[in-house]
N, C-alpha and C positions, 0 to 999 in steps of 0.2 A: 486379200488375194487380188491380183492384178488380172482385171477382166477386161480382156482385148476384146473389140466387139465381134471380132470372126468366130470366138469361141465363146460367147456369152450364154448362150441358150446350148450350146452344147458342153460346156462345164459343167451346167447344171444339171441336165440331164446325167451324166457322168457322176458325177456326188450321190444321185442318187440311186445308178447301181453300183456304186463300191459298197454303201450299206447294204446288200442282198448278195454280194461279192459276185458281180458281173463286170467284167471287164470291157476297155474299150479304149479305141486308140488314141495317140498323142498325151500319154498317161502325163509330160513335164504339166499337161494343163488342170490335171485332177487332183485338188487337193480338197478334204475334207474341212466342213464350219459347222462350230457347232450353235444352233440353235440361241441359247446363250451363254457365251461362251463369259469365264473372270476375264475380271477388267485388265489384268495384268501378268502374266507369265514371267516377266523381266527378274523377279526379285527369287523366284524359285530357283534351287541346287541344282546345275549339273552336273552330275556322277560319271570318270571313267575308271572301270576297274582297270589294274595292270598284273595280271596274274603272272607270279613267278618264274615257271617254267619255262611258259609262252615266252616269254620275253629276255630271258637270262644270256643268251648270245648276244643282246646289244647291251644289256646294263650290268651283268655280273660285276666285268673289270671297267667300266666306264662311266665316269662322271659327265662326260663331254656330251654324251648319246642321251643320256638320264637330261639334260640341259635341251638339248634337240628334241625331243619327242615331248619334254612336257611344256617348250614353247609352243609346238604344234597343235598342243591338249589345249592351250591356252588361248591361243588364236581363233580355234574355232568356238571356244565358246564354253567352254569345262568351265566349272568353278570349284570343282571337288576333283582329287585324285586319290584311289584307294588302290597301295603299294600291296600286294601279297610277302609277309612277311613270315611266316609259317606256311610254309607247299606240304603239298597232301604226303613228304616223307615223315614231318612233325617234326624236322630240325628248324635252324630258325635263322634270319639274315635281320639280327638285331643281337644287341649285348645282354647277355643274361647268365645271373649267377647259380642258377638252377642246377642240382646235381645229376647228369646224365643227359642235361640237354648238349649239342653240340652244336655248331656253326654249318651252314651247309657247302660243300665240297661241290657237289657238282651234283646236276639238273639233267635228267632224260629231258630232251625238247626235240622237234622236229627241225633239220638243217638240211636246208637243200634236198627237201623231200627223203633224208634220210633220219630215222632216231636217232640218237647219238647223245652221248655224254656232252655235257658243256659244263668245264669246269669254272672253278671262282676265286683265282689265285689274290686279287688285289685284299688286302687286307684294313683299306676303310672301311666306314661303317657304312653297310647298304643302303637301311631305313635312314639315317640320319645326313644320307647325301640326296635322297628322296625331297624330307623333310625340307631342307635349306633350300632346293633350290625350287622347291613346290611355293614355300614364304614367299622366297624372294620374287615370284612371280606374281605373287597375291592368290595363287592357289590353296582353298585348305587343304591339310593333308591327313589321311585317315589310316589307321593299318587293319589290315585286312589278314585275319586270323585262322586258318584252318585249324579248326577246335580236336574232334574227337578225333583224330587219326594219328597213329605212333608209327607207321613206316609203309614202307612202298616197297614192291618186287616187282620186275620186268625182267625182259631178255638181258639190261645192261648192268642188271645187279641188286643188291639190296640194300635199303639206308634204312634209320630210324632205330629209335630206342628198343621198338620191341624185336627188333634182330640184334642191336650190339648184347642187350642185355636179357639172358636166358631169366633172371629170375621176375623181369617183368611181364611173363609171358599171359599171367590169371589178368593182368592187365586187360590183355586184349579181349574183342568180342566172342562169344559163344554163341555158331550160328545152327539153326536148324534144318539142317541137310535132309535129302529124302533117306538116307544112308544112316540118318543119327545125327546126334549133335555133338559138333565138333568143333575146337580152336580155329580161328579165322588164320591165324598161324602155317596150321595146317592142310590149308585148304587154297594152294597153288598159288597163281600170282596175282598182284594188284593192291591197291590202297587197302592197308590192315588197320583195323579200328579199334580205337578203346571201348570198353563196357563203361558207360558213362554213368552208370550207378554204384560204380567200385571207388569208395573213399579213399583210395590213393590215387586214381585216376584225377578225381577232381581236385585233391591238396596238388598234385602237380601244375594241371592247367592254371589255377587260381595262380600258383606263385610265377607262372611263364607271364602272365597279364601282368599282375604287379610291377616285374621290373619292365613289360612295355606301356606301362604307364607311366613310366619317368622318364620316356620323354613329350619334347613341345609338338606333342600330335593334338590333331582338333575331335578326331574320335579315331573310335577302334569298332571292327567290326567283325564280328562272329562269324564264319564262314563253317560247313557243317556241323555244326552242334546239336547234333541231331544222331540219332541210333543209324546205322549201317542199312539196313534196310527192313522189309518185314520178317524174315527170318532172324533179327537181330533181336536183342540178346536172351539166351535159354540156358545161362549159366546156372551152376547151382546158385550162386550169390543172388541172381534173380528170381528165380525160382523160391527163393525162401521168403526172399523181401514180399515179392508179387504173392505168396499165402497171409503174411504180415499183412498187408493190404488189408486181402480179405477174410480182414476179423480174425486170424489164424485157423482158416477154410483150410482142409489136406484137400490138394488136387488128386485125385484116384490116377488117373491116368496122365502123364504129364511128359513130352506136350500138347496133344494128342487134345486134351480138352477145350487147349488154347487155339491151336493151329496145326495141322495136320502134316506131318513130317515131309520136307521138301515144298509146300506150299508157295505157288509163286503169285505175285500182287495180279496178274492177270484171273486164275483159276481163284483167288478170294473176291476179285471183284464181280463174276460171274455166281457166286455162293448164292443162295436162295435162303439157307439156314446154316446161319454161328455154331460154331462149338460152342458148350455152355459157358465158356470162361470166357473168349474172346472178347466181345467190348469192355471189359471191366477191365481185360488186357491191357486195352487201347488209350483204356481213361488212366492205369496205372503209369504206361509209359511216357503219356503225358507231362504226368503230373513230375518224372524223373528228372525231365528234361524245364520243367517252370522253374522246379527248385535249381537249378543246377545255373538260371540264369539268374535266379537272386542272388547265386554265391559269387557268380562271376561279376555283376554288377557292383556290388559289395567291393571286392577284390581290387576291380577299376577305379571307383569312387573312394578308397580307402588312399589311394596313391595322389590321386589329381581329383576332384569333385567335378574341374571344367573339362574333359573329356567326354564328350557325346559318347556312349554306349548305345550298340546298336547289332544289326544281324544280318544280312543276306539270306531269303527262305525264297523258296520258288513259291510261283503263284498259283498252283494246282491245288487250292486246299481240300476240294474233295476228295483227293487219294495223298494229301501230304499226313493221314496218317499212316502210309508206310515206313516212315521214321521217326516218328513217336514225336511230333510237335505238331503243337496247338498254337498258330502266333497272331489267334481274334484274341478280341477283348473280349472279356469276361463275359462281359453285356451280352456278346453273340454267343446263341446255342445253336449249337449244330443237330441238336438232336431232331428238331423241328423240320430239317431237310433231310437229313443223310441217314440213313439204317444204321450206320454204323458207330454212331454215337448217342453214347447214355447223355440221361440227363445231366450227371454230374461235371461231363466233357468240360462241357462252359469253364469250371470254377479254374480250369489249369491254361486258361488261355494269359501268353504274357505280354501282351503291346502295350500294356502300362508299365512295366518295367524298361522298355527302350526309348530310348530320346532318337531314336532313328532308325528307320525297315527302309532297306532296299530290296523292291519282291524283282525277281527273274521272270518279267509278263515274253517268255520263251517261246511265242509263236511264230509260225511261219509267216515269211516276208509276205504272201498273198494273204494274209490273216490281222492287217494294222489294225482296223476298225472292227469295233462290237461291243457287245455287253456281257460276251460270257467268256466262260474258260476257253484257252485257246485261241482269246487271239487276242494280240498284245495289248491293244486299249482296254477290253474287257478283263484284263488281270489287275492292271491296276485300278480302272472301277470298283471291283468285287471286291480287292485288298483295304481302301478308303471305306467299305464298307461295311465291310469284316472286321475293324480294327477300331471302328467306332469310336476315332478322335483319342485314345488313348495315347498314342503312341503319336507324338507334334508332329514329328515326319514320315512322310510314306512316300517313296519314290521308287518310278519302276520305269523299265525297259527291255529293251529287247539282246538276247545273243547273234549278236549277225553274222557269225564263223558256222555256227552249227542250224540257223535256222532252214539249211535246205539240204536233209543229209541226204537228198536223191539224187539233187543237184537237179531240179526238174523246170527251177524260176531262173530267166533269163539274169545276164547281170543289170541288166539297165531297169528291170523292177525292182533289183533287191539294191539297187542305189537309190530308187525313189521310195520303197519301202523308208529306208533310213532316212530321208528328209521327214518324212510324213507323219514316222512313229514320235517324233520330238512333241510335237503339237498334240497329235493322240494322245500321250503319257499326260503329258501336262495338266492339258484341260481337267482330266477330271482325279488327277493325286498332287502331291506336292513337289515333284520334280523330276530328273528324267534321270534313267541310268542306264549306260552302254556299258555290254562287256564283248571283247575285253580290248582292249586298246592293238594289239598284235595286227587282229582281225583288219584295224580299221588301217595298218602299217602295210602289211600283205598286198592286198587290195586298192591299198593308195584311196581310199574312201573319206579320207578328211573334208574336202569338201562338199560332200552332202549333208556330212553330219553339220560341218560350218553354215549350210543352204537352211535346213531344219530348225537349229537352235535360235540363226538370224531370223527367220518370220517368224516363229514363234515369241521372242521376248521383245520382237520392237512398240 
């Protein structure tokens, strides 16, 4: 850090009220050090995601733009780009011979502050003009997979498999409504989920991975593979599996013994006393989602062996069992911290199965520096932690589109947030991850991310 002697003693001072989150002025001069920090950050991944939607009005039909923006990912200092290749409708903008998958048509995105359709008439291949021209920059390139999700509903329409096709309807999730439990189908608009313990659900995903593992990608990575929420899934197919569990246990009252009909992650976090089935719940759903990434792993490595497998999981893991994944190692019990975990929790944790985690450390811009949940260095701390070497890489960052939904942090903190968090991530995971690239397009924010990655890897 460059200590001018007018700000020497007041820098310091400044460092250390960022640790107690005290603010003070002339923040270009406050950057955090840690103590002892690795020798070297240079050789570590940088991650930008490019999420589909977000971005589909400059790369749908455009090679030229896809060229433009990933010089610009480039220059400041990327070394990884992860393409969204499956959007939360579960169509796909890769070639695949899958029966019932289709190509995708067109993308709700935000234009000119208005929703809108943006269509996708060119008929090259998306990922593999990604890929070429990612190479050809010396960027690796990754695809970036929305897992359990078969279609999407908004004002501008409906796409996905589980609206073309009526008889994949048992597909989808079974959620539990205060009202009863009902098809996610049936229950108005927005991203509609698979029940990711239904064995056609998973023959399908597995064969959608396979043909995108033929191509020259350097990984692939998981994007919700994970159950829809805590109300997710209260199918009869679960229901029966979940007595299978245990020991072929008749639930008397069901779901009622699991979780309380309409039950929201806030009102269960608040609980003082489980229904009697709950955590055996928790360990079951788990355990759906361990197995589901050994088949997908499997799947990957059956096509290509040199493809990194990997996942995107947010770094809240004391409430990430609202979607039924466990992604410590084994090694880590939860049960020792958290009420809501048995013993058994541990055995379905899967960072040994990924050659690569990029955690979502999703805190707000005032929130770079810590050790705990909620704030972006402290996510990925606790993730290196959690994952106890299992899993070679762990890299995390921050959302800088959504980190201030009040809009309450000035811009010129949440540009030095972005310098700041690069170093934060680093020090103490193995690399840094921005999402989403739009974000950084919007905003014209390239150069801080460019300011960040620069002191940090020199």
């Amino acid at each position: 850090m460059k200590k001018k002697s007018l700000y020497f003693l007041k820098g310091i001072f400044c460092s250390l009220l960022i640790l107690i989150n005290i603010s003070c002025g002339d923040k270009k001069e406050i950057e955090y050090e840690f103590p002892n920090p690795p020798i070297s950050n240079k050789n570590k991944p940088r991650f930008i995601w490019i999420d589909a939607a977000a971005n589909f009005k400059d790369f749908a039909n455009s090679k030229d733009n896809i060229l433009r923006d990933l010089n610009l990912a480039k220059d400041a200092g990327f070394t990884d780009i992860v393409v969204d290749v499956r959007p939360i409708n579960g169509d796909i903008l890769y070639r695949s011979s899958v029966p019932g998958v289709q190509q995708v048509e067109w993308l709700g995105a935000w234009v000119d502050g208005i929703y809108s359709k943006v269509y996708r008439t060119a008929t090259w291949d998306y990922l593999q003009a990604f890929i070429d021209t990612g190479h050809e920059l010396g960027l690796k390139v990754h695809a970036g997979f929305n897992t359990m999700v078969g279609g999407h509903s908004s004002s501008l329409g409906k796409e996905g498999i589980l609206y073309r096709d009526p008889t994949k309807k048992a597909w989808a999730t079974a959620k539990n409504f205060k009202n009863g439990i009902a098809n996610t189908l049936d229950a108005g608009e927005g991203t509609k989920f698979f029940n990711p313990l239904h064995p056609d659900v998973q023959e399908y995903i597995f064969a959608l991975l396979k043909d995108l593992s033929k191509y020259n990608l350097d990984g692939i990575i998981l994007d919700r593979g994970r159950f829809d929420d805590i109300q997710s899934d209260f199918s009869d197919l679960t229901h029966s599996e979940f007595e299978k569990f245990l020991s072929n246990t008749k639930i008397s009252s069901y779901p009622s013994d699991i979780l309380p009909p309409g039950t929201t992650m806030n009102e269960l976090i608040s609980m003082s006393i489980y229904p009697p089935f709950f955590k055996k719940w928790l360990e079951f759903r788990a355990k759906v989602i361990h197995d589901f990434m050994v088949g997908a792993r499997q799947a990957i490595k059956s096509i290509n062996p040199s493809i990194k497998f990997g996942v995107y999981v947010g770094g809240w893991y004391s409430t990430y069992y609202e979607v039924g994944v466990n992604w410590a190692s084994i090694k880590y019990d939860p049960s020792l911290t958290y009420k809501w975990a048995t013993s058994n929790y541990k055995n379905y944790g899967y960072a040994d199965l990924m050659d690569q985690m990029l955690i979502g450390a999703y805190a707000s811009p005032l929130k770079v520096y810590g050790s705990t949940e909620w704030t972006i260095q402290g996510f990925c701390k606790l993730a290196k932690e959690k994952t106890k070497g299992d899993c070679p890489m762990v890299a995390g960052g921050p959302d800088i589109g959504n980190w201030d939904p009040n809009n309450t942090v000035s811009q010129s903190e949440k540009n030095m947030a972005i310098v700041n968090s690069v170093k934060a991530c680093m020090d103490v995971c193995d690399g840094y991850f921005l999402f989403d690239m739009i974000h950084l397009k919007i905003n014209d924010q390239w150069q801080y991310i460019k300011e960040g990655i620069t002191k940090t890897v020199k």
